[in-house]
N, C-alpha and C positions, 0 to 999 in steps of 0.2 A: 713079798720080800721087804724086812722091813730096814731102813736107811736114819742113819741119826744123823743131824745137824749141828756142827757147832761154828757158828760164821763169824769170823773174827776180821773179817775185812770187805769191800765194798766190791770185789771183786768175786770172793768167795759169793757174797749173798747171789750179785748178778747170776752167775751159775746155776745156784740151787731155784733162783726165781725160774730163769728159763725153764728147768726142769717141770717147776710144779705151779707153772704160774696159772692161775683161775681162769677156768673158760666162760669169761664172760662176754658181752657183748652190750657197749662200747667196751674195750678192755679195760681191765683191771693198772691202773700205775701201779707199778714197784713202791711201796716204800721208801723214802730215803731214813738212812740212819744213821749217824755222829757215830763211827765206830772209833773215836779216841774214849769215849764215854761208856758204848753201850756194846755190846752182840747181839747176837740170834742162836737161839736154840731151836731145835726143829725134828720132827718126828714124820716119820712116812712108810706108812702100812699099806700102799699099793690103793687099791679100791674097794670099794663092798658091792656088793650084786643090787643093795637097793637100798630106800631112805630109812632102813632103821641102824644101819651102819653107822656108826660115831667113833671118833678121834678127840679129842682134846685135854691138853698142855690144862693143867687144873691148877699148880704151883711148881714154883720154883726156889729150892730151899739153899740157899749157900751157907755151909758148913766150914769146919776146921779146917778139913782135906780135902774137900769138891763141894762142888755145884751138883746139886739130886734136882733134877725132872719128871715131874709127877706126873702122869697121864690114865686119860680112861679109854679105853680101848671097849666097845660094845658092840654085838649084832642081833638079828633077828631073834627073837624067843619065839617058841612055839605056839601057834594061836596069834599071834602080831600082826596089824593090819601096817603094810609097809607100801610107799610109795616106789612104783618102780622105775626108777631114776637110777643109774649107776652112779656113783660119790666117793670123790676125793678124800682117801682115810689120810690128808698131810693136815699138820697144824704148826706154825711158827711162832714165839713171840721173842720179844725182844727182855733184854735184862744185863744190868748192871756187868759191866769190863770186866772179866775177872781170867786168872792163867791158871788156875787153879782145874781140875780133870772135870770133866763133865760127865755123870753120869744118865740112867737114862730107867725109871721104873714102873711099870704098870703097879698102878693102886686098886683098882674095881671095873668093872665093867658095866 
């Protein structure tokens, strides 16, 4: 299922963090982020079955009429030696304040 992010407040991020926050170990801190300044933009395509699975936020292009979010969305080819790990298809970054509409585009794979 895939979920877009556009976090315009410190409240909003906390949320989408709890949701998707990295299972690491010590954990992961949150981020903090100057939301008079900045947002977050954020994409989430659920999981992939194993490590040839890839996500990522490649650009972010502000335009006339919106904000375009570039991403690459990739899985296993045929023949791929792939570790097997299930992994997190989310990717967040942060970018410049804008009210302007957020779009959201796959580029490549």
């Amino acid at each position: 299922m895939q979920e877009t992010y556009v976090i315009r407040s410190d409240g909003e991020w906390l949320v989408a963090w709890q949701k998707h926050e990295p299972p690491t170990y010590p954990k992961t801190d949150r981020p903090q982020i100057d939301f008079s300044k900045n947002m977050v933009v954020g994409l989430s395509l659920g999981s992939g079955s194993n490590g040839c699975y890839r996500l990522s936020i490649q650009r972010v292009v502000e335009e006339e009429e919106e904000v375009r979010v570039e991403y690459i969305h990739s899985m296993a080819q045929a023949g791929s030696i792939c570790t097997q790990a299930i992994v997190a298809l989310t990717d967040f970054v942060v970018v410049n304040k804008s009210e302007k509409r957020v779009t959201f585009s796959q580029i490549g794979s």
